[in-house]
N, C-alpha and C positions, 0 to 999 in steps of 0.2 A: 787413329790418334785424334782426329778431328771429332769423333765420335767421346772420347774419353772429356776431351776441353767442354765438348756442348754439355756434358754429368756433372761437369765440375761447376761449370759457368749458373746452372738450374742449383744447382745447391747452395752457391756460395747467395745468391737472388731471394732465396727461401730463407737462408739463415739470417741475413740482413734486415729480411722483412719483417721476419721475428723479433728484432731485436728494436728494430722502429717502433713494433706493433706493442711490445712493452716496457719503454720510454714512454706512452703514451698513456699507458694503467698507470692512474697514480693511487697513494697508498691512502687509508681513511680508516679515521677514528670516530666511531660512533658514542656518543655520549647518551645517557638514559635519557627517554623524551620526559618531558614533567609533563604535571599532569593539573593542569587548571581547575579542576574541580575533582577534591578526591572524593565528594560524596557518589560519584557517576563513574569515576576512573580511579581505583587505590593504585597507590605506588606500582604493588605486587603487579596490578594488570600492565601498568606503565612498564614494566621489568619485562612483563611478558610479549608486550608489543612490541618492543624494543628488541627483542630475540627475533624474534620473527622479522621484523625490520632489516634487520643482522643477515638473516639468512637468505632472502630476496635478492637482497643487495650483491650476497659473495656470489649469489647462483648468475648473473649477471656477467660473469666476467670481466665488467670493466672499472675494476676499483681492486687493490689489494689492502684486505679490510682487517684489521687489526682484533685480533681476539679481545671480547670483552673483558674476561678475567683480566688481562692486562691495564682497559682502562682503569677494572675497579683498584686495582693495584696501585695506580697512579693516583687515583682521587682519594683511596686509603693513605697513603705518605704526606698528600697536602692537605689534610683533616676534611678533604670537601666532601666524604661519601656520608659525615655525620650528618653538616649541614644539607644536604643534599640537593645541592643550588649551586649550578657555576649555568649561569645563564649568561651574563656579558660578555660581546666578541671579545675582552679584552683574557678574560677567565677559559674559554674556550680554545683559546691559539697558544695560550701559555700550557693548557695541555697536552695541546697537539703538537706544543716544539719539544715537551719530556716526552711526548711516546714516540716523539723522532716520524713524525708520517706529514704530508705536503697537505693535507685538509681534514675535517673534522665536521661531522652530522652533530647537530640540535636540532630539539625543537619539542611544541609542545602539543596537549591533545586535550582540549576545552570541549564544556557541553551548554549549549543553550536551549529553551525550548525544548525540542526531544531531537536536539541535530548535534551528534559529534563531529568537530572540528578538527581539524587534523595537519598543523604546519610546522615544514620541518625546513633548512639553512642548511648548506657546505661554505662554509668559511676557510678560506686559503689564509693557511698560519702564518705563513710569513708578509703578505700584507694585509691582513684579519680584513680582507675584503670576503662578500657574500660573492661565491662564483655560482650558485646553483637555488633554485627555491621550487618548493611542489607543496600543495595541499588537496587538504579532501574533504568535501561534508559527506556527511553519512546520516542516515535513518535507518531505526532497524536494531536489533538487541546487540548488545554488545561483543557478542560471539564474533561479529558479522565484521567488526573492525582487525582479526586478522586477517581476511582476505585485502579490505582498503589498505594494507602496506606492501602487496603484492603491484598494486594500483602505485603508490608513493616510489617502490624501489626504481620502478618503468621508467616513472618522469625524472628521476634525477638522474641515471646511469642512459636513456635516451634520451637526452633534452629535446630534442629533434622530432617533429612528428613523422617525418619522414623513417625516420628510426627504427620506431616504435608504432608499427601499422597495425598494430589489435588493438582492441579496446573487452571491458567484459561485462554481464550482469551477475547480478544477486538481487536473488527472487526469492520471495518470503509471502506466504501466503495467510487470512484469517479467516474459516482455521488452516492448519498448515497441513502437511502428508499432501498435498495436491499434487498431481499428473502435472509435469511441466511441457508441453509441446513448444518448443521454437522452429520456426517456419513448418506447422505440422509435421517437424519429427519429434519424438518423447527424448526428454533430457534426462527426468531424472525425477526428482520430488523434492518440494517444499519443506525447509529453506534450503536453496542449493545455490552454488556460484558454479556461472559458465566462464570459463577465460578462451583465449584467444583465438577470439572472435572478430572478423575483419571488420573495418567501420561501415557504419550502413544503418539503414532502417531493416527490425525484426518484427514480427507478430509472436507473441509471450501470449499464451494461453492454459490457462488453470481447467482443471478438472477433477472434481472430488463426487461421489457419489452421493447424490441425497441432494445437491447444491446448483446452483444456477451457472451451468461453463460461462467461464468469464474471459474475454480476450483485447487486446489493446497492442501498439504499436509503440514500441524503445526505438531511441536513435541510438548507436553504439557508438561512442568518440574513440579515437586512439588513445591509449594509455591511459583509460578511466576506466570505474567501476560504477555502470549504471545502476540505480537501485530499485526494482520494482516490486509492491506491495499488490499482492492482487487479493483483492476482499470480494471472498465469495459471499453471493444471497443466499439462503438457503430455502429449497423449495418445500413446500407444505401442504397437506392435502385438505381441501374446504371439501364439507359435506353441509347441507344444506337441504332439511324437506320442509313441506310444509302440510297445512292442512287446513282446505284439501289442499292435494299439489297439482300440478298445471299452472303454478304462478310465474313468470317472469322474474329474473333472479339480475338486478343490476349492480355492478362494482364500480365505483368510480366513476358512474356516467356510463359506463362499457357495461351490455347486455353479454351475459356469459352463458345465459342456456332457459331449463326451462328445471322446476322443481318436481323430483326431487334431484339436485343438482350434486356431482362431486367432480372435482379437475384439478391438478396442481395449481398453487396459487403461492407468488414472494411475500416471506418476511413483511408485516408495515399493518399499516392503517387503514380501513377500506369504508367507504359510506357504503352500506348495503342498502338495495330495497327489493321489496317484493310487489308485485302489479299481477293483478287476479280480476278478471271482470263481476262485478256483484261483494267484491270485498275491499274494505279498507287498504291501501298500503299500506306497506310495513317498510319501518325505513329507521334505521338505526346503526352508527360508528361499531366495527367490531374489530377490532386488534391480534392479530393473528403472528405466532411466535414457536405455534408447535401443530402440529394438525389439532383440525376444528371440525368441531360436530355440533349444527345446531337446528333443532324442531321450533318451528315459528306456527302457531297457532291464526290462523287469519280473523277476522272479524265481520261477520257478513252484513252488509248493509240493510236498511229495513229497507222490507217492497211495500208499497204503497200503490192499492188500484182499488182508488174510490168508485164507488158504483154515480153512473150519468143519470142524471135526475128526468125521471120520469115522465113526471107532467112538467111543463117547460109554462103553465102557467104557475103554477106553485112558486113561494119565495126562495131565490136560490141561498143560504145561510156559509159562509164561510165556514170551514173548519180546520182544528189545530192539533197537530199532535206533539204531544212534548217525548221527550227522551236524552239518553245518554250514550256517548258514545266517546271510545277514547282516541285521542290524537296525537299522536306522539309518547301513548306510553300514562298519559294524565288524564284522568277523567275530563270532559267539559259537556255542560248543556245545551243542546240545541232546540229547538222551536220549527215545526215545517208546517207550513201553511200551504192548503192546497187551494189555488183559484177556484171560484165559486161559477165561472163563467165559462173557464176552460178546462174543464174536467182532466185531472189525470196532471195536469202542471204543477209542479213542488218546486215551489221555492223556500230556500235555507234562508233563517233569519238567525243570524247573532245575536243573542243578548247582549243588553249594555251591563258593564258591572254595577252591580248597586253601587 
């Protein structure tokens, strides 16, 4: 008997709790978000975010959430679905008392710069007070904004961060199809969103073939959708001879080998030069965007080995040799005068301009 009371006493506990548990789901009318800029966001998208909005929310359990056809029903009877504008809490709660539910969703999805905004309101109908508020900036193509209302349904139906202990990314990568590794495991590829995910610090690293692995470190918040953009370099092959080769082959200050030279080399701008004992440098900007194949011709310096004058009573007579030689790609004249005294000494004289 005492056995049958303790089945009964568990049930009657259970069924109660139920009954607590929803007294506590209250019911929600969703109204289309608008849409602040429809050159960036058309209605139709608004309609479609709003779906998905819709379906977050009901997946949530904690809201009993009014079928849309029903609002349009209702905004079709009070002529609002032509205008397509009931933005005032006062327009809002007058909704929400004909669709007979205890709160009602607005809100809107604005674009500035290249950042969609994303703010939406739970208005309690019967004192058209704000009980609830969540927003989202977003970067990133537009597609990427159904996932941010997965992010939105989180914060309103968990207000609580204690609630709602995940948080998630979306990763998008330039160009995109990239390996996505989080904490060196592969997730997936480029653009992909990870959901629930604990809060914390990740390491997000991209990987595409041909491209420079690119890696970086996301903090992950509860109930957000972090958004990481990972911009690969892409790697390129420099080839480089010269002639002759044995030159010294420098990028940017930084000696890379010896010519004829080939190695992977990023995307960009590079000062090059070449250093060759008995030749000119070579030193010229070369802009690198696809592999590069370039034959540099050196320039060999004049030798100069004046004969020592013989009889050292004899007049010693200066002499000059004139020539051209170019510098940077431009002809210029120069003048070398060899010490009459000091046999074998070359000194460079600059002309002045006429």
């Amino acid at each position: 008997m005492s056995r049958a009371i303790q089945i009964l006493s568990l049930f009657f506990l259970l069924f109660t709790s139920s009954l607590h548990s929803q007294s506590n789901i209250k019911t929600l009318g969703i109204l289309n978000l608008e849409s602040a800029n429809v050159a960036e966001v058309t209605v139709a998208d608004a309609r479609t975010l709003t779906n998905r909005l819709h379906t977050e929310i009901s997946k949530t359990g904690r809201f009993q959430v009014v079928e849309m056809q029903k609002v349009d029903d209702i905004l079709r009877e009070q002529g609002l679905q032509q205008t397509g504008s009931c933005a005032s809490d006062q327009c809002v709660a007058e909704v929400g008392q004909l669709l007979g539910v205890e709160w009602m969703l607005t809100g809107y999805i604005g674009y500035i710069g290249h950042t969609y905004s994303i703010d939406v309101r739970i208005i309690e109908v019967k004192t058209r007070k704000i009980v609830e508020t969540a927003f989202e900036n977003y970067r990133g193509q537009s597609e990427g904004l159904l996932d941010v209302m997965k992010s939105i349904a989180t914060k309103l139906s968990f207000p609580s961060s204690s609630q709602a202990p995940v948080g998630a990314l979306r990763i998008t990568s330039q160009p995109s199809d990239a390996v996505v590794l989080i904490n060196s495991t592969e997730a997936g590829r480029t653009p992909l969103t990870v959901n629930d995910l604990a809060p914390g610090d990740y390491t997000i690293q991209g990987k595409l073939d041909g491209y420079l692995h690119r890696s970086l470190t996301v903090q992950v918040n509860p109930g957000r959708i972090e958004q990481v953009d990972l911009r690969l370099s892409k790697i390129c092959i420099l080839k480089i001879s010269s002639a002759p080769n044995g030159a010294r082959l420098i990028l940017n200050g930084r000696e890379m080998g010896i010519t004829p030279f080939s190695g992977p080399v990023l995307t960009g701008s590079y000062q090059a030069e070449l250093n060759l004992n008995g030749y000119a440098p070579w030193k010229e900007v070369i802009k690198i965007d696809t592999d590069y194949s370039r034959q540099v011709n050196l320039i060999k310096f004049a030798e100069f080995a004046p004969q020592a004058a013989k009889d050292k009573g004899k007049k010693k007579w200066p002499w000059y040799v004139a020539g051209v030689c170019l510098a940077g790609g431009t002809a210029a004249a120069i003048l070398l005068k060899v010490d009459s005294e000091n046999t074998g000494t070359i000194h460079v004289i600059i002309p002045k301009n006429p």
